[in-house]
C-alpha positions, 0 to 999 in steps of 0.5 A: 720362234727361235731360229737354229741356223742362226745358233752358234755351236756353243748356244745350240750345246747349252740348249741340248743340255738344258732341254734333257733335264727340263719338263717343258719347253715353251717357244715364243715370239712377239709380235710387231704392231704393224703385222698383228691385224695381218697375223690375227685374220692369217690365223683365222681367230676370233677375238670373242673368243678370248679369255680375260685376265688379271696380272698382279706382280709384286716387288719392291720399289727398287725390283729387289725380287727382279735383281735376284732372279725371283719373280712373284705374280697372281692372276685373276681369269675370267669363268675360272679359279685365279692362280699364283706363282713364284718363279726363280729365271734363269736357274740350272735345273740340276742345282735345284733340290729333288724334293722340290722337283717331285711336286706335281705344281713345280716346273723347270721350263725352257722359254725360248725365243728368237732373241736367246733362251731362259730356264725357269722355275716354277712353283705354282699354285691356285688363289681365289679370284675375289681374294686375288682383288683385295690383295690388289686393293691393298685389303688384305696382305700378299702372303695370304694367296700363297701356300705352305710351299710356296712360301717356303720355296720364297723364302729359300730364294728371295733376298734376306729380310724381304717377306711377302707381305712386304712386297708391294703390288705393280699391276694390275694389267688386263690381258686376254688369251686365246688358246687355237690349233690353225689349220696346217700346224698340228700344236695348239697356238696362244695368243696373249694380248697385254694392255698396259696402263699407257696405251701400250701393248705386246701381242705373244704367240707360243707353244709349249711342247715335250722338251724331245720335241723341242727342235721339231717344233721349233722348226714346224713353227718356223715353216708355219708362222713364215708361210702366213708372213709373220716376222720372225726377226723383230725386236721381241718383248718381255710381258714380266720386264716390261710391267715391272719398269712401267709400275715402278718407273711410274709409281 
């Protein structure tokens, strides 16, 4: 969770201006593998618990989206309805049109972490499970798990002459989740576990909170994540980074 003594004047103003005209704020940290066996009985939760998913991301070989800031993904989740999104990473939420910013599925997010902050945007919609698959199966094309909006919300941002369908599919990647409220902190903790193809794995905790309380949960985090001993000055992982270089670099 992202430290504020450790901001500068300056990154603690970028900050401040950016979560008045936000909708969320989501904080995150990383876990190192050496402390996650520690961090997951500390937090008291049960793996069993946990929900599978799917992650589909699409692109093109050379990250062409990734390059232009855009990010395009489907998850399939286990016991309920798959959902898509396209993302624009970083943006500036007042240079985003007011249309777009009235849909109840759009939203301009700060994630922030111990390593730096990034504002995103997000419009987000829901996609069959079985149809998720086949387009995973290269059975049937990207374009048909998208809405209306979201394929116009692409259109507007993606990299002329790259449309859906053109993309290809980097995934999928199994991961499970467990959402939990640990006793001694009054927020609802996430925990993501992803399983890439070669073995490797990132372990994220986060919370999501109002953006006026952003600084209050970020401190409250602090406090309670250090009292169980979790490290709060790894070296942090990014999910979406890290499957895109491997399904790339691997293809």
């Amino acid at each position: 969770m992202p430290a504020l003594k450790s901001l500068t004047d300056e990154e603690l103003a970028e900050i401040l201006a950016l979560v008045k005209d936000v909708d969320s704020v989501e904080l995150k940290l990383t876990v190192r593998e050496t402390a996650r066996a520690r961090t997951i009985a500390a937090l008291g939760v049960d793996s069993l618990d946990a929900q599978m998913r799917q992650v589909f991301y699409f692109d093109t070989p050379e990250l062409a989206l990734n390059e232009a800031g855009v990010a395009v993904r489907a998850r399939r989740r286990q016991g309920e309805e798959g959902d898509t999104v396209v993302k624009l990473r970083p943006v500036v939420p007042s240079d985003l049109p007011e249309e777009i910013r009235r849909l109840d599925s759009f939203n301009v997010e700060v994630d922030a972490t111990p390593g730096g902050h990034v504002c995103s945007a997000s419009l987000k919609g829901v996609a069959d499970n079985a149809l998720i698959r086949m387009v995973g199966l290269r059975q049937k094309k990207i374009g048909a798990l998208f809405s209306k909006e979201q394929r116009a919300f692409y259109s507007d941002y993606a990299p002329e002459g790259i449309g859906l369908d053109d993309l290809s599919v980097l995934g999928p990647i199994p991961t499970l989740r467990l959402k939990t409220k640990p006793e001694g902190f009054g927020r609802k903790l996430v925990g993501e576990l992803w399983l890439y193809p070669d073995g490797s794995q990132i372990v994220e905790l986060s919370t999501k909170t109002l953006p006026s309380e952003a600084f209050q949960a970020a401190a409250e985090a602090r406090v309670f994540l250090s009292g169980l001993g979790v490290d709060l000055e790894g070296e942090q992982q990014t999910k979406t980074k890290t499957a895109l270089e491997f399904f790339t670099t691997n293809a």
